[in-house]
C-alpha positions in Angstrom: 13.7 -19.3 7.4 11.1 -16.3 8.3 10.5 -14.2 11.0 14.1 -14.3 12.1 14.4 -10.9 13.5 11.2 -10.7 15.6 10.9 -11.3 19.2 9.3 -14.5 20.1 7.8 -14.9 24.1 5.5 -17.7 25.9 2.5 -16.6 27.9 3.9 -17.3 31.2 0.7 -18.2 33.1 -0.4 -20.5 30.2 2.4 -22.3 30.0 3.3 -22.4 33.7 -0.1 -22.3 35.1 1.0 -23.4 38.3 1.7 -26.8 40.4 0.1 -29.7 38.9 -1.4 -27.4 36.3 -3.7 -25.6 38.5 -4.9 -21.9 37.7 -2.1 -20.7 41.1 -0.2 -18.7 37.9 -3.4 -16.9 36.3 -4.7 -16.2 39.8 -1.4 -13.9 41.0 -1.3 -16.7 43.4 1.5 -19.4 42.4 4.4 -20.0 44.8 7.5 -18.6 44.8 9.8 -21.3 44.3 7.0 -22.3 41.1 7.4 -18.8 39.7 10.9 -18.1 39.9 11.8 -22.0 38.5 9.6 -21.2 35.5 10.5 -17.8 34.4 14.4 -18.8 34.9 13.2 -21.8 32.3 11.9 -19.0 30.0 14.5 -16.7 29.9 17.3 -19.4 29.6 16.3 -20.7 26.9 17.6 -18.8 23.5 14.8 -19.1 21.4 12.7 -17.0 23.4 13.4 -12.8 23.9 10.4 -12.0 25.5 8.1 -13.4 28.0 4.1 -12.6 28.9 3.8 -12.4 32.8 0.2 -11.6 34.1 -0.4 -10.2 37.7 1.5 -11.4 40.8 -0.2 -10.1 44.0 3.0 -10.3 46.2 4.7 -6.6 45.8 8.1 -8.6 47.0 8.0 -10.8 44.3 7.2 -8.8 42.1 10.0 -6.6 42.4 11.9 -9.9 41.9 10.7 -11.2 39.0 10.6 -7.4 37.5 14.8 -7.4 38.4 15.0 -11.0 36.4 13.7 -9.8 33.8 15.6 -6.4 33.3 18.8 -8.4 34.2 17.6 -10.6 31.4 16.4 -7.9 29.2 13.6 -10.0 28.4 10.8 -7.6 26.0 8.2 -8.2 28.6 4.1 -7.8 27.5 1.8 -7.5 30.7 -1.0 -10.2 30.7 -4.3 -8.0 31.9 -6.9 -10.4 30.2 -6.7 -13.2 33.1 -7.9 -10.7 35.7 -10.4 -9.6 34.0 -11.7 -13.3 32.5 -11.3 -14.6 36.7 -13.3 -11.3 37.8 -12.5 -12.4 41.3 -14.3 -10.3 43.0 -16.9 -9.9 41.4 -16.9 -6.0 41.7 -17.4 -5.7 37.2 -20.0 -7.0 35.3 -18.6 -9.5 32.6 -19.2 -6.5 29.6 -15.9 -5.1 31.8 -14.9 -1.9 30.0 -17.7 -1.9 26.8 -20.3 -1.8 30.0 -23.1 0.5 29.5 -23.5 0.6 32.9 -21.0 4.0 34.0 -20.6 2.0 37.3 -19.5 -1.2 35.8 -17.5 0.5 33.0 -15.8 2.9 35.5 -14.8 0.0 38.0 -13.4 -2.0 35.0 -11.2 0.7 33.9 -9.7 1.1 37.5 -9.1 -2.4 37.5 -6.9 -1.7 34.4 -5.3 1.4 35.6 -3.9 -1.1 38.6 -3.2 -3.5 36.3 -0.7 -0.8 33.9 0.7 0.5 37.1 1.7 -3.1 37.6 2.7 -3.4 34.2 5.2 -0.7 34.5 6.5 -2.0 37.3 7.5 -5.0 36.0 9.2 -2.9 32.9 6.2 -4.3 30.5 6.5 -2.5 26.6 2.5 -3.2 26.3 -0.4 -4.5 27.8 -2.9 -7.5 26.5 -6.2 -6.5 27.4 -10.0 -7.8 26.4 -12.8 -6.2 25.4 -15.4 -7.6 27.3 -18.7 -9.7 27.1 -20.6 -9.6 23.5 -24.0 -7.7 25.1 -25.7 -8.9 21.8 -26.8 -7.5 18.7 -29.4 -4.9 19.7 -26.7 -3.3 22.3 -23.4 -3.9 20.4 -23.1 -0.6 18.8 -23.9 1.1 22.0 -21.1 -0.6 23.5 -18.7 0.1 21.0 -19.1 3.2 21.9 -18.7 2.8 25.5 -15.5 0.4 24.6 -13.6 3.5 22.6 -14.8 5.2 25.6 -12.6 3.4 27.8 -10.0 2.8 25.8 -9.4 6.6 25.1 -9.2 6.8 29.4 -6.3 4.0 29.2 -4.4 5.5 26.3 -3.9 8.7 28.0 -4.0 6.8 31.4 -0.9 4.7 30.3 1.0 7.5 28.0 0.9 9.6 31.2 2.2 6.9 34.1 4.8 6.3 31.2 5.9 9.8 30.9 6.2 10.0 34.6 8.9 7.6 34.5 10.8 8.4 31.8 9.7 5.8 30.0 8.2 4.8 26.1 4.5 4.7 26.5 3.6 1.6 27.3 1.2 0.1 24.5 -2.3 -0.9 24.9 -2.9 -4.4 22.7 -6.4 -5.0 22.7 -6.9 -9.0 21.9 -9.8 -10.3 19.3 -12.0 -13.1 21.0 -14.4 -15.4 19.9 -18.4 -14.6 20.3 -19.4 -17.6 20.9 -22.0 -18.1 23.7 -20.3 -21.8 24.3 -18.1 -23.9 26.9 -14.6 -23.1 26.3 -15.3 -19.9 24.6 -14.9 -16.4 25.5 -18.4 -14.8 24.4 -16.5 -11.2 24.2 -17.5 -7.9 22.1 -14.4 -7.5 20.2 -14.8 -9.8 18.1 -14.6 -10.4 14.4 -11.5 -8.4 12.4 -13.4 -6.4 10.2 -14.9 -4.7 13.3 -11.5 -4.3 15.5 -10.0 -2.4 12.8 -12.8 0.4 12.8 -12.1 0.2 16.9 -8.8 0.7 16.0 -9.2 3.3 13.6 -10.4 5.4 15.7 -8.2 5.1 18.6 -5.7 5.7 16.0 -6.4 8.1 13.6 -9.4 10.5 15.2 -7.9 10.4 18.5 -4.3 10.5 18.4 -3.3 7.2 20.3 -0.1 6.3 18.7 0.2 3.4 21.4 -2.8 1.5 21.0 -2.7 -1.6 18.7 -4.6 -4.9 18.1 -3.1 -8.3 19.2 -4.5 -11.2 16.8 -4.1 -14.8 17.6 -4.3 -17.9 15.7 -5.7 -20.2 18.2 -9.0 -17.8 18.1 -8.9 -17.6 14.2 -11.0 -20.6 13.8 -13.6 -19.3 16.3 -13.8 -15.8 15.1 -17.1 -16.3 13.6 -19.2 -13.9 14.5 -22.7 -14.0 14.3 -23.3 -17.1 11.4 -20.6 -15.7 9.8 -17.3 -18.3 8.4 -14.3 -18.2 10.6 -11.7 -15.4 9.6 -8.8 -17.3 7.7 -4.9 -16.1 7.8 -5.6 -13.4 4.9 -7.4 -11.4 7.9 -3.9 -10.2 9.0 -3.6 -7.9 5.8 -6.7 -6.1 7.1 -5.1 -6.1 10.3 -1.9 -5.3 9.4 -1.4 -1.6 9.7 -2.8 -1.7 13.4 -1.5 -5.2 14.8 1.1 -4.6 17.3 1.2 -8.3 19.2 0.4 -11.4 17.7 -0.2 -14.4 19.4 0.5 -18.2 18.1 -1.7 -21.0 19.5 -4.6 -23.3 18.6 -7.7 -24.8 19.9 -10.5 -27.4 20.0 -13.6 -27.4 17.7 -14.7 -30.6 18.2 -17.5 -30.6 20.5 -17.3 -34.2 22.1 -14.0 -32.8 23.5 -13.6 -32.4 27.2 -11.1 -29.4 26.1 -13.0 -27.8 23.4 -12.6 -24.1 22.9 -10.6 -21.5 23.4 -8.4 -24.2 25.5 -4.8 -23.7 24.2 -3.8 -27.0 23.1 -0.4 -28.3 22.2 0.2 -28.5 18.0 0.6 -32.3 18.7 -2.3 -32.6 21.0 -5.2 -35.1 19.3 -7.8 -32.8 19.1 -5.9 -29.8 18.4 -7.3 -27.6 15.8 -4.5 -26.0 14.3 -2.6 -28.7 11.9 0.6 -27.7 9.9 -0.8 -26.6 6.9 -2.8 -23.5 8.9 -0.2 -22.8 11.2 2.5 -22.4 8.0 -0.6 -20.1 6.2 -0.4 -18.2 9.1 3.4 -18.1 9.3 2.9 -16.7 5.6 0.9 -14.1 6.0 3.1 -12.7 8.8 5.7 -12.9 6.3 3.7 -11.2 3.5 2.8 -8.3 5.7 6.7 -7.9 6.6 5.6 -8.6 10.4 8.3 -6.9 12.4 6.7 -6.9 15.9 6.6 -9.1 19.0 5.3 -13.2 18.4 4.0 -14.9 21.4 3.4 -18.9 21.7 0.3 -19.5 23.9 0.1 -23.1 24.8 -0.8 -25.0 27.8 -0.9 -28.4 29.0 -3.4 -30.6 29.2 -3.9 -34.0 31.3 -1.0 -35.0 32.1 1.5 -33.0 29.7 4.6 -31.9 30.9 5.0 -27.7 30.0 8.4 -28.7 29.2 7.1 -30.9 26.6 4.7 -28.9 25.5 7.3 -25.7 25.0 9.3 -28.1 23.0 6.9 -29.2 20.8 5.3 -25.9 20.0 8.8 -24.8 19.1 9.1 -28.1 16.8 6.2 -26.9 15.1 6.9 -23.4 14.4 9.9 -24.1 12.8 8.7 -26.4 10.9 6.4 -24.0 9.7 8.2 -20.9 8.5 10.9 -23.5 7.1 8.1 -24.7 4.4 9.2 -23.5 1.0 5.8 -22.1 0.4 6.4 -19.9 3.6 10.1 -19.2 2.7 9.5 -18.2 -0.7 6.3 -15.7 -0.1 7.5 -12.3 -1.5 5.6 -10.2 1.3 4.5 -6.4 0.1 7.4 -6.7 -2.8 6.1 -6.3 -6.7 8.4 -6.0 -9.4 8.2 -2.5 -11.7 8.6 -2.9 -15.1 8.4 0.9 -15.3 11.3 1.5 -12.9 13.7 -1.1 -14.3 13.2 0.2 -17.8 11.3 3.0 -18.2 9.2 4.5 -21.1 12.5 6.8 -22.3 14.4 4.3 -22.7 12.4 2.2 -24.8 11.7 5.5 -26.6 15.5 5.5 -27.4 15.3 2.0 -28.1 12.7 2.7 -30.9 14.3 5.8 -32.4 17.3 3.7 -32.4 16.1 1.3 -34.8 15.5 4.1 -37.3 18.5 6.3 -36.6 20.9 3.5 -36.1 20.0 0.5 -38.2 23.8 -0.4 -38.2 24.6 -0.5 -34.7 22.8 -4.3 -34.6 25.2 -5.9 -36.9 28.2 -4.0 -35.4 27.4 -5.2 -31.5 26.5 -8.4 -33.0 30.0 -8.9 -34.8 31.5 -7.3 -31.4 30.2 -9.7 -29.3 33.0 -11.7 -27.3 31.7 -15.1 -27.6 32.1 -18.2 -25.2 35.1 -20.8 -25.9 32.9 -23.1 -23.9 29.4 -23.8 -24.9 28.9 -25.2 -21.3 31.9 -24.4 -19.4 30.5 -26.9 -16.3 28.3 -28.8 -18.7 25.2 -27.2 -17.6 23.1 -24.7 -19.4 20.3 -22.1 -17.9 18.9 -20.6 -21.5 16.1 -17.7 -21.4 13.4 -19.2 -24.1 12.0 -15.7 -25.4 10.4 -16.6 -28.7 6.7 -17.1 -27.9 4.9 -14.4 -29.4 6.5 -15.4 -33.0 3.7 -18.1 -32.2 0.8 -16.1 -31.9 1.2 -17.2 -28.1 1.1 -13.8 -25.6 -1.2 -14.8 -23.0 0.2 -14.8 -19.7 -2.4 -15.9 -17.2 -5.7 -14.0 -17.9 -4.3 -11.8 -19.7 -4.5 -12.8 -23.2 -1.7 -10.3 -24.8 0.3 -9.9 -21.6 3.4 -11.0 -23.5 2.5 -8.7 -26.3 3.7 -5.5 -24.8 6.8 -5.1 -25.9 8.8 -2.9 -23.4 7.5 -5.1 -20.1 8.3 -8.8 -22.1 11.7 -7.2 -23.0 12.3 -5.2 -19.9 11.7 -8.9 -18.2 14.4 -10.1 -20.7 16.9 -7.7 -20.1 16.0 -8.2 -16.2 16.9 -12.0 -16.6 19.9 -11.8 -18.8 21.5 -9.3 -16.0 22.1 -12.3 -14.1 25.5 -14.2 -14.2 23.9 -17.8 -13.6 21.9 -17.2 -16.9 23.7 -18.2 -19.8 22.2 -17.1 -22.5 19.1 -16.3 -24.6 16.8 -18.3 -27.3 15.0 -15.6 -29.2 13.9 -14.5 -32.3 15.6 -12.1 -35.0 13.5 -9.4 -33.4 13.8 -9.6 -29.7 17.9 -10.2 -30.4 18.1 -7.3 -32.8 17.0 -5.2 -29.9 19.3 -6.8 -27.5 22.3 -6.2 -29.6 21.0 -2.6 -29.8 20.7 -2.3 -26.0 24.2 -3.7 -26.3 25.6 -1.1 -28.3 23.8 1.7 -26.2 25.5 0.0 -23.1 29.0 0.2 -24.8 28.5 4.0 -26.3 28.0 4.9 -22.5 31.2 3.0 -21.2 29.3 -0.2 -19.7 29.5 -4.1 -19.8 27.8 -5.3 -23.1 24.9 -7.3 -21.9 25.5 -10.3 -24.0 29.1 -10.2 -23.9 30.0 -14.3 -22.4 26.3 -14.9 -23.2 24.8 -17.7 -25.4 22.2 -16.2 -28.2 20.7 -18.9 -29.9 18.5 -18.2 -33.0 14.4 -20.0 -33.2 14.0 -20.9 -36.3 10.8 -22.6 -36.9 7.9 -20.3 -36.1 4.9 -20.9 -38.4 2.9 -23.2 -36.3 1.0 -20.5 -35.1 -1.3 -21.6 -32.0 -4.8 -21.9 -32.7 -4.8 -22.3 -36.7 -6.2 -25.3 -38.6 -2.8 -25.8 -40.3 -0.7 -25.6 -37.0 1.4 -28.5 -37.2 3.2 -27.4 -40.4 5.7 -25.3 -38.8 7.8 -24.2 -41.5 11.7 -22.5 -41.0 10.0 -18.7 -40.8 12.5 -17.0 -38.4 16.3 -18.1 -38.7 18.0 -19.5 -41.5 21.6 -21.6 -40.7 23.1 -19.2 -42.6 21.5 -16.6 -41.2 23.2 -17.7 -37.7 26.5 -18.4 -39.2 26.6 -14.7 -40.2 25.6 -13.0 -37.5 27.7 -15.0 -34.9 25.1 -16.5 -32.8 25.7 -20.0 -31.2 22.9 -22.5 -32.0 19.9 -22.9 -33.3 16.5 -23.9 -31.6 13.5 -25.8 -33.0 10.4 -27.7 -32.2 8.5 -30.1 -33.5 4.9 -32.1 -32.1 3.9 -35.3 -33.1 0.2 -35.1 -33.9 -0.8 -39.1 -34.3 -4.8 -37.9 -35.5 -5.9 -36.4 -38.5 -2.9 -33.6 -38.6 0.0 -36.4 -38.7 1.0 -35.4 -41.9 2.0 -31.9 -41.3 4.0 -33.0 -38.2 6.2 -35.5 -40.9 6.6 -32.1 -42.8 7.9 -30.0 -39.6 9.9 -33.8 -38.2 11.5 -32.9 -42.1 12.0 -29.5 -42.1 14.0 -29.7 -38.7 16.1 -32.5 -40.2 17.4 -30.8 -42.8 18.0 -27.5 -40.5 19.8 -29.9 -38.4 22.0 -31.4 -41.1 22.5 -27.0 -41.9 23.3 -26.1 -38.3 25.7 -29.1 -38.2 27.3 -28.4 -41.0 28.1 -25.0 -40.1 29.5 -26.2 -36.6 26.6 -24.4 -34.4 24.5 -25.9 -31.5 21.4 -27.7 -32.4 18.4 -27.4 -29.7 15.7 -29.5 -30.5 12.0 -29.8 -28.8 10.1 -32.7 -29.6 6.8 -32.8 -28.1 3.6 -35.3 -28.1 0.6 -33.4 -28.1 -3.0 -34.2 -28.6 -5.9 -32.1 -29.9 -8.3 -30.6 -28.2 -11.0 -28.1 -28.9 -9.5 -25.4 -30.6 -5.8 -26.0 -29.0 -2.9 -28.7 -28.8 -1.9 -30.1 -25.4 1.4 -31.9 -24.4 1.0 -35.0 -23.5 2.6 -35.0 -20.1 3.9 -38.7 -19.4 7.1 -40.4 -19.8 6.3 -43.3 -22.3 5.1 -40.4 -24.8 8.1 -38.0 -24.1 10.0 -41.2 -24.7 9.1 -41.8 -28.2 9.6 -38.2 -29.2 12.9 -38.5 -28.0 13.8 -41.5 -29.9 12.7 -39.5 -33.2 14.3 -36.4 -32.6 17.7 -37.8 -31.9 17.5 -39.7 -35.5 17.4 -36.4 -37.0 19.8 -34.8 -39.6 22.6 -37.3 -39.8 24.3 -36.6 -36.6 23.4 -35.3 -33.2 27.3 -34.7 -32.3 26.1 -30.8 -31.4 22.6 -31.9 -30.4 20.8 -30.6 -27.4 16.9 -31.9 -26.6 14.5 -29.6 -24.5 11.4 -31.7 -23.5 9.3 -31.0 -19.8 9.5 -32.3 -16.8 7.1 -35.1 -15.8 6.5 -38.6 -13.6 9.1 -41.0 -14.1 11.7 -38.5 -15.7 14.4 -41.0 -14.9 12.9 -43.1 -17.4 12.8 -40.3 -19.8 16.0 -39.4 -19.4 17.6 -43.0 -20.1 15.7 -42.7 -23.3 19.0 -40.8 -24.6 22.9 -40.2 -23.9 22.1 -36.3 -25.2 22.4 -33.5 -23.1 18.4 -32.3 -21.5 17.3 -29.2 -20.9 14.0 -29.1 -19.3 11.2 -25.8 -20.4 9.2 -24.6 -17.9 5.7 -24.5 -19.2 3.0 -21.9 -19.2 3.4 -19.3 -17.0 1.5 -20.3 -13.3 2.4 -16.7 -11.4 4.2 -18.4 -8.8 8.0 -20.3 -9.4 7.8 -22.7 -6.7 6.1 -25.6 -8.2 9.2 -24.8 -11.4 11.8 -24.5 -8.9 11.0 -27.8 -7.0 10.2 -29.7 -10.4 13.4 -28.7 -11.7 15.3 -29.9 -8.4 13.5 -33.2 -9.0 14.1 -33.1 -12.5 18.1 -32.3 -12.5 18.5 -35.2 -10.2 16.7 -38.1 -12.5 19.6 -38.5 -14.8 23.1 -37.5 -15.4 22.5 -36.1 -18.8 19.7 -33.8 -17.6 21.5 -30.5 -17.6 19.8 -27.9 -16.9 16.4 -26.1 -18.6 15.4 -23.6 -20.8 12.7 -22.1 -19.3 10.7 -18.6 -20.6 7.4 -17.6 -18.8 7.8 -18.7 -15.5 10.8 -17.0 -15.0 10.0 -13.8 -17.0 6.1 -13.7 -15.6 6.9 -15.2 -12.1 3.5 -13.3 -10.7 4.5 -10.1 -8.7 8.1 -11.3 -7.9 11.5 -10.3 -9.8 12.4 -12.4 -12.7 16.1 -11.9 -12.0 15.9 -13.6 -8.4 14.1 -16.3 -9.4 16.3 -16.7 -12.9 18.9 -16.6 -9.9 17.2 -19.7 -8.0 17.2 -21.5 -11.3 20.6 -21.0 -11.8 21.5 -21.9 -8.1 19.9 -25.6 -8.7 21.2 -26.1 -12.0 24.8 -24.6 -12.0 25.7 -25.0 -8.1 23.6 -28.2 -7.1 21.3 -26.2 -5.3 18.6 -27.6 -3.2 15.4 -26.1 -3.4 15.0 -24.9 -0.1 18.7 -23.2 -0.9 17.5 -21.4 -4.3 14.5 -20.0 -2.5 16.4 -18.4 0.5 18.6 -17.3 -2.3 15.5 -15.5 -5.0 14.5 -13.9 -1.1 17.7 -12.1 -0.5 18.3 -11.4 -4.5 15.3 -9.9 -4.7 15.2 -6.2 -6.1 18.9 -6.1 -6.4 20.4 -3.6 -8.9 17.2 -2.7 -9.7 18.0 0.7 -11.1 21.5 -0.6 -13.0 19.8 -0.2 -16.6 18.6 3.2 -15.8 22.0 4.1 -14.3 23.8 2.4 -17.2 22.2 4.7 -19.9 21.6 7.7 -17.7 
C-alpha cells in the first residue's frame, strides 16, 4: 500500500458544511455545538492527521477549536479560498488579488493578511488560497503580473507574522482552478499547470520565497482546460512536482444535464461523479512516482440527502482501494536501475583481460563449484534463461541490439543470480564461461562464489537463428552432453517449434536432433529441459501460437522424446486455459516469460495465475522480463518471482516485496572486487 507516511486531512467546511448541508460552515457562521461535533468526528478518527478548517468569525470559538486541535496535534491547513469565492461584502472585485485595479488588488490582499493572522491563530502550517477571476485573454498576462505582485506581499506578509511568533513560516498554497466561464465552475486566472509552475517559479527561485507552493487537486483535473485546450491528465503532477506543497483528492461533475455539475465535490460513489477508479488509482500513481511526501486532503461533500458520515466513509473506501491496485503498488517512482554503478566499465575491463591472462581460471571455478544434492530442494525451480543472443535475438523493446551489449546484459545477469530465490542459470558456453570467471575473481578476493548452490544448465541447440529462411533446423551448435558432463553443469536446455507449413520438415530434423540429445543427457544422469513450441509464420518472423489446444500437442510430442523423460523438465508459456495445458502431462512446468514488455506486472500476475492451474506447474524460467524489467532492478523483481514460485506468494505480496527489495546491495559487486 502507497502513501503510507503522508498526512491525510478532510476539508472541514466541505465535508461539514453545516446543518442540513447549508453553506453555515463556509460562511464562518455554523453553530457551535455543529462545529465542535464535527471536528471531534475528524480528529477521532485514525485515518486522518490533519484537518482543513476555513474562517470562524467567533474569536471564542476560535480559540476553542484552535486548543482541539493542538491538543490533537492535528497538521492543520487554513482554508482562505471560501472567503474569497463568498466575497461577502462585496468590498473586492472577483479578479481578488491578480486585480489590475490597485484598489481592488490592495483590498484583496488585506482580506488575506486577516485571513493568515487567523490562520496562525488557529496553529495552521499553510494556507489554500485562489488566484482570482480569469480577466481573459487580452489582460491575462497583465494580471499575472499583478498576481506575483500580491503574492510576493503575502510571502513576506506571512514569513514575518510567523517569525513574530516563534513559529515555521506558515506556507502559502496557491490552488489551480478551472477557467471555465460555466455553472458550477470557478472561472479563476490560475489556471492550467503549465502556467502555475512559471507563477511558481518565480515566487520561488527569483524571489526567494521558500514557503510558497502550489496545491493541485484531482477533482479540478478534468476541468483544467484552459482555453480549447484537453484537460490536464495525472502526468501533470511531474511538472508540478518540484513546487506542489498540498494536494487535494476529490472529483466532480461534467455532465451538463446535472443539477451538480462542476466544480461540485461529489462523493466517488455518487452517479454522476466524474472521477471513477481507474483515474483516481492514475492519480494515486503519480503521487507515488514523484515520491509525494507532503500533506493529502479529501475534499468531498454531500449532496441531496447524503449523510457526511457516509460520504467520509466512502471516500476512504475508495482511496484505499486505489493505492492497493497492483499497478499503483508496483510503480517504481523516481528509481532507475544503473548498470554502470552495479558493474562498472573496470570491472568488465578485468573481466576481459581475464579471459586472456587467465584462460584457466574457468575450468578451475567450474570444477570448484559446490553443487546442489537437490535439483529442487521444494520441487520448484526459478531458472534465469540467458541464451538469446546465441539466436541472433538482442532486441529489447525498440532497441534492436539492446541485449547485445555485453557488460549491461551480463551485469543484469549477475544482478539476478545475486538473489537467493533464483536458482540458477540457462546460458550459453559464453555467458557461463564468464560467470565462472567472475566466480573465481570473487574467491581470489575472499567472497562467496556466485554460483556456488546454483543450478547452471547448458543451451544446446542454437542454430535456428531468428529471421533466416532455414530457421527451423536448429542444429546442437552450443553444448554437447559431453560437454556438460565434463564441466559439471546440471542439465541441459533445448527447444524445438513445430512449423505445420512449408518448413515442417526442418522442425522433424530439430524434434530429432533433441531426441537423441535427450537420450545423451539421460544417459549421462543430467536434467533435461525441453521447450516445445507451436509457431506460425509470418512475414519475415515465427510467432507462438498462444492457445492451449496448440501448447497441448507440443507437449504430447516432446514428452515422447529420447526414450525416457525420468529427468525431463518442459518450459512452455503461459496462456488461457493453462489448467488444460497443464493436465496434458505428469512432467514438472516451468513457464518463460516472453519478450521483454518494460514493465513485470502483467509476468508477475500471469505467473500467479499460472502456478495455480496445476500441481505440476513449478515454477518458470523466465529471461527478458526479469533482466530488462523497463527502469526497475532485475534483482527485485527476480525477487517477486521467486516469492510466488518458492513461498506461494500472492501477487499483491511479491510486489510489496520487489518495492522494499529494490536497490538493495546495490554496490556488493563493486565492494566484492574492490
Amino acid at each position: 500500500m502507497v502513501l503510507q507516511e503522508n498526512v491525510f486531512s478532510i476539508v472541514h467546511p466541505m465535508l461539514f458544511p453545516g446543518p442540513g448541508n447549508t453553506r453555515a460552515t463556509q460562511r464562518g457562521e455554523a453553530p457551535a455545538s455543529y462545529l465542535l461535533r464535527s471536528i471531534r468526528q475528524i480528529i477521532d478518527d485514525p485515518f486522518f492527521g490533519g484537518i482543513e478548517i476555513t474562517q470562524i468569525k467567533d474569536p471564542g470559538l476560535r480559540a476553542q477549536v484552535a486548543k482541539m486541535l493542538a491538543d490533537a496535534k492535528m497538521e492543520v491547513t487554513y482554508s482562505a479560498q471560501p472567503v474569497q469565492l463568498l466575497n461577502e461584502e462585496n468590498l473586492v472585485d472577483p479578479t481578488d488579488i491578480s486585480s489590475l485595479d490597485e484598489v481592488h488588488r490592495r483590498r484583496a490582499i488585506e482580506r488575506l493578511k486577516t485571513c493568515i493572522d487567523e490562520a496562525l491563530e488557529i496553529g495552521a502550517v499553510r494556507i489554500g488560497i485562489i488566484s482570482g477571476k480569469d480577466p481573459g485573454a487580452a489582460h491575462r498576462l497583465s494580471a499575472i503580473e499583478a498576481l506575483i505582485l500580491s503574492l510576493d506581499e503575502l510571502c513576506v506578509y506571512a514569513k514575518e507574522r510567523s517569525r513574530a511568533l516563534g513559529r515555521d513560516p506558515l506556507e502559502i498554497s496557491l490552488e489551480l482552478f478551472d477557467r471555465r466561464d460555466e455553472r458550477g465552475c470557478k472561472h479563476q486566472l490560475i489556471g492550467p499547470a503549465r502556467e502555475a509552475v512559471k507563477v511558481a517559479h518565480t515566487l520561488r527561485h527569483q524571489m526567494g520565497h521558500k514557503n510558497f507552493g502550489l496545491m493541485y487537486d484531482l477533482s479540478h483535473l478534468p476541468l483544467l482546460d484552459g482555453d480549447g485546450l484537453q484537460s490536464e491528465t495525472p502526468a501533470v503532477l511531474k511538472l508540478l512536482a518540484p513546487y506542489l506543497n498540498h494536494v487535494h483528492i476529490g472529483s466532480c461533475v461534467l455532465d451538463p444535464e446535472s443539477p451538480i455539475y462542476g466544480d461540485t465535490h461529489p462523493s466517488f460513489d455518487h452517479p454522476d461523479s466524474f472521477v471513477e477508479p481507474d483515474l483516481l488509482a492514475e492519480f494515486v500513481k503519480e503521487l507515488h512516482e514523484i515520491g509525494w511526501k507532503g500533506g493529502i486532503g479529501f475534499e468531498v461533500m454531500p449532496h441531496g440527502d447524503q449523510l457526511p458520515e457516509a460520504v467520509i466513509e466512502s471516500t476512504k473506501a475508495y482511496f484505499n482501494v486505489a493505492r492497493n491496485r497492483l499497478d499503483v503498488t508496483y510503480a517504481p517512482g523516481t528509481y532507475a536501475f544503473s548498470v554502470r554503478r552495479f558493474f562498472p566499465e573496470y570491472l568488465f575491463d578485468r573481466l576481459t583481460r581475464a579471459r586472456l591472462d587467465r584462460r584457466e581460471a574457468i575450468l578451475q571455478a567450474a570444477q570448484a563449484r559446490v553443487r546442489r544434492d537437490q535439483i529442487a530442494p521444494d520441487g520448484k525451480l526459478l531458472i534465469l534463461a540467458a541464451d538469446h543472443p546465441a539466436r541472433y535475438v538482442t532486441n529489447v523493446g525498440s532497441d534492436p541490439v539492446r541485449m547485445g551489449d555485453r557488460m549491461e546484459y551480463l551485469a543484469r545477469i549477475v544482478r539476478v543470480l545475486k538473489s537467493p530465490l533464483v536458482d540458477g542459470i540457462m546460458a550459453t558456453p559464453d555467458i557461463i564461461d564468464e560467470l565462472f570467471l567472475i566466480d573465481f575473481l570473487l574467491k581470489e578476493a575472499g567472497k562467496e562464489p556466485l554460483l556456488d548452490g546454483k543450478l547452471v544448465i547448458g543451451s544446446m541447440n542454437r542454430t535456428g537463428l531468428a529471421g533466416l529462411e532455414h530457421e527451423m533446423d536448429d542444429r546442437m551448435s552450443s553444448y554437447t552432453p559431453q560437454r556438460l558432463k565434463e564441466l559439471g553443469l546440471d542439465g541441459g536446455k533445448m527447444l524445438f517449434r513445430i512449423d505445420p507449413d512449408r518448413n515442417s520438415r526442418y522442425s522433424i530434423a530439430t524434434i530429432y536432433y533433441c531426441s537423441q540429445a535427450v537420450a545423451e543427457l539421460d544417459k549421462l544422469g543430467l536434467e533435461i529441459f525441453l521447450e516445445p513450441l507451436p509457431v506460425r509464420q509470418e512475414p519475415g518472423r515465427y510467432v507462438v501460437e498462444m492457445d492451449a489446444d496448440s501448447l497441448i500437442k507440443a507437449v504430447g510430442v516432446a514428452t515422447a522424446l529420447g526414450g525416457s523423460s525420468t529427468r525431463m523438465w518442459i518450459k512452455i508459456p503461459y496462456v488461457e486455459g493453462y489448467h488444460r495445458v497443464a493436465r496434458s502431462t505428469t512432467l514438472p512446468i516451468l513457464m518463460l516469460g516472453g519478450p521483454a514488455t518494460g514493465n513485470p506486472l502483467n509476468l508477475i500476475q500471469s505467473f500467479e495465475q499460472g502456478l495455480g492451474e496445476g500441481d505440476n506447474v513449478r515454477g518458470a524460467m523466465v529471461g527478458r522480463n526479469v533482466l530488462f524489467p523497463g527502469d526497475d532492478d532485475p534483482f527485485a523483481v527476480a525477487e517477486a518471482v521467486g516469492k510466488l514460485i518458492h513461498e506461494d506468494a500472492s501477487a499483491k505480496e511479491a510486489v510489496r516485496h520487489l518495492a522494499r527489495v529494490r536497490g538493495q546491495d546495490i554496490d556488493w559487486l563493486k565492494e566484492s572486487l574492490a
